[in-house]
N, C-alpha and C positions, 0 to 999 in steps of 0.2 A: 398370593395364590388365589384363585376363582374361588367363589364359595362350594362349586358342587366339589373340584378339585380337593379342597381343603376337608371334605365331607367323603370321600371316596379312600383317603390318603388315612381315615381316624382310623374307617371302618375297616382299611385291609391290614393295618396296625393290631388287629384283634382276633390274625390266625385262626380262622373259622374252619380250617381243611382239616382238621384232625379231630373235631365236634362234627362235621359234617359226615364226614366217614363213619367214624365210629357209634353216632346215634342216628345220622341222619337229618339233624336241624341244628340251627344255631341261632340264638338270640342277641342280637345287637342293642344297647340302648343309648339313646341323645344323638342317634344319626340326624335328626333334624331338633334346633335349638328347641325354645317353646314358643318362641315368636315366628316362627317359619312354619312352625305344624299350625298356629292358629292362622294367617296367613292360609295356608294353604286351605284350612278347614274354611275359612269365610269365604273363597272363592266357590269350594265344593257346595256350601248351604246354597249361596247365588243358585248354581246352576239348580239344584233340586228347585227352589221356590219358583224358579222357570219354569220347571216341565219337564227338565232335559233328562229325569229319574222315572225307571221304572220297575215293576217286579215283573220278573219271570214268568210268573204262575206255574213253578216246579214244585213237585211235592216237597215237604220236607226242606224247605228253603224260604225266608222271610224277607228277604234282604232288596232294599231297591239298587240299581245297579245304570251304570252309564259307563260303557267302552268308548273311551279315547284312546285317537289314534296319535301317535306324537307330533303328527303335519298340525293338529288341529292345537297343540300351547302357542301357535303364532297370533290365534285371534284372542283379543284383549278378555274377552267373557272366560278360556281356559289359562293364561296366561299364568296366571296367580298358580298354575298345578307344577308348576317349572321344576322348583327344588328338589319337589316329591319323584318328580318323574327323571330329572339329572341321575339322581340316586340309583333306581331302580335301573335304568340304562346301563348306568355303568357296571353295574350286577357282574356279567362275565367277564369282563373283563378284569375283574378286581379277583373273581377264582382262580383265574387263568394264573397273573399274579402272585398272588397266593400261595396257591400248591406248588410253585416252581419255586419260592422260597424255603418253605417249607418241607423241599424235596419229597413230597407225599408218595405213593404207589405206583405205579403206573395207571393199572385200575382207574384210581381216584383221581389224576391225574387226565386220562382220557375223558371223564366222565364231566369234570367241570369244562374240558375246553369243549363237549359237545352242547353246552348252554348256550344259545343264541340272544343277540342285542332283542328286546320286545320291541314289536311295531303296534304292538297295544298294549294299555291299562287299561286296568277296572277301576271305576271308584264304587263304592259300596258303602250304604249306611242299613245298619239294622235298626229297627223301632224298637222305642223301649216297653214294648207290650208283648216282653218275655221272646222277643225274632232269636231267630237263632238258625243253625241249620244240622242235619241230620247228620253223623259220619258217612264217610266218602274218600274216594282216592281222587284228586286231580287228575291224574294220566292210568286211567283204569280200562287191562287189556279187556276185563265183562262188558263194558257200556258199549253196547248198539250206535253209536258215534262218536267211538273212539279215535276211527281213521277219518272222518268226515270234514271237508272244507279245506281250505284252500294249503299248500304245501308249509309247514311253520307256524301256521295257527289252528292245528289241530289238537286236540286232546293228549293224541300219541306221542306228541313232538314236547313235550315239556318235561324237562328235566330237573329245575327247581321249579316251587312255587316264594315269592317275596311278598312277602306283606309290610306295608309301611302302617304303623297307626298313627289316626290324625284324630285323636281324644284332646277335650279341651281340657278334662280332669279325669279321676279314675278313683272310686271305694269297692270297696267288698260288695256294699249292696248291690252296685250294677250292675255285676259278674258279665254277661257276654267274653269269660274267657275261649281264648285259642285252647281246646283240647286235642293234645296229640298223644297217638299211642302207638305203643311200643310196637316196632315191626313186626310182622307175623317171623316167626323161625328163627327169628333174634337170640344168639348164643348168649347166657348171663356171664358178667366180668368174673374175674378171679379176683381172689381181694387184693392179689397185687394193681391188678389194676383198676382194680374199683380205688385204693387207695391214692394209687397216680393222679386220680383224678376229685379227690376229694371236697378240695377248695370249689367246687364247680356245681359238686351234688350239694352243698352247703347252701348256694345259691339259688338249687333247684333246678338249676338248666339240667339234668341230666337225669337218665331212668332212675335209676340207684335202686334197683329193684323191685320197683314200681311198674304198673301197669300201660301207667302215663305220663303226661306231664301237663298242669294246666298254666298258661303262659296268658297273662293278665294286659289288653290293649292299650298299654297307657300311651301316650301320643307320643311321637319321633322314635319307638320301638319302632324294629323290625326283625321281622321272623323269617328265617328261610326255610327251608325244608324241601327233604327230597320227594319229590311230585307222585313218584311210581311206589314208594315204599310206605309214604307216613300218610294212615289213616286217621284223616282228623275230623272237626263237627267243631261248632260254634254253640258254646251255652248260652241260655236263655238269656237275651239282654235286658236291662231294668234302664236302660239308658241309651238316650242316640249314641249307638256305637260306627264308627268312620274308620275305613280304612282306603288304601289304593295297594292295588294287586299287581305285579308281573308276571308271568309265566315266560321263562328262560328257557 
């Protein structure tokens, strides 16, 4: 089987439709090996020590930033972004998938097939002099260009947001965690089913009546998350923090 195959094939093995409904996000780990995340991070340093990185100059934002479009992993300089970006591709298709295993809601069910294949990634690296970025919604109805640009890659059009990390290591000191927090309106579980889900809050993926959840970059992680619902922020990093983004 292809590597991205055999990488799309773990990830849908790990039933994310019923973590995704029910909080909103789900955390994958070792979607990419350690030798494929560093791979991929060495071709990302490349392009930075090019030039091809920049910062936004948005408030409350530190992060430099290069959108690739996927026509552009044919030139040998991106080429190295392959596995990251196979991964992320295959994103809907693997919901779609999924919830039909799954037999999920209807609901939840319409919701992943309206995710769309990305005709772009981010790559992103925060400096380790404390970058970070401020909370925020991905797909938020308030922002004055919410509806702006071109039909699919607008703000409004994003249904998950996918985060791959591409850390070459990861300590406590570094922090630059993913902070996500609890929906706004979000009903709290019953302990029946707080307990259903027990094995899970153990691990931490889950509110468990918590405000939030802080979800640590380590490299071949990825994070999804629902784009309209889960208001997140990136803590202060002590470390080049790397990642690559989809928006489905």
């Amino acid at each position: 089987m292809p590597c991205a195959a055999l990488l799309l094939a773990s990830l849908a093995a790990l039933s994310p439709t019923q973590r995704l409904a029910r909080d909103g996000f789900a955390v994958f780990d070792g979607v990419l090996s350690r030798e494929q995340t560093a791979a991929v991070r060495e071709t990302a340093e490349a392009l930075r020590s090019g030039g091809a990185m920049r910062n936004l100059g948005q408030d409350g934002r530190d992060d430099e930033v290069l959108t690739v479009d996927l026509g552009m992993l044919r030139d040998p300089s991106y080429s190295g972004l392959m596995d990251a970006a196979r991964v992320l591709a295959g994103m809907p298709g693997m919901l779609v998938e999924s919830g039909r295993r799954d037999e999920c809601a209807a609901e939840t069910a319409a919701q992943f097939a309206s995710a769309s294949t990305p005709r772009l990634l981010m790559l992103a690296r925060y400096p380790p002099s404390a970058g970070g970025y401020v909370p925020h919604l991905d797909n938020d109805a308030a922002d004055p260009d919410h509806q702006r640009g071109p039909v699919g890659l607008r703000a409004c059009d994003r249904v998950y947001t996918c985060i791959l990390y591409l850390q070459s290591g990861w300590s406590e000191a570094d922090d630059g965690r993913l902070r996500l927090h609890r929906p706004r309106g979000r009903a709290e579980r019953g302990e029946a089913a707080a307990a259903a889900v027990e094995e899970e809050e153990e691990e931490g993926w889950a509110f468990a009546g918590r405000d939030y959840v802080d979800v640590e970059p380590v490299g071949g992680r990825l994070v999804v998350f629902d784009s309209r619902r889960m208001l997140h922020e990136v803590r202060p990093s002590f470390a080049p923090r790397w990642a690559l983004t989809a928006w489905i």
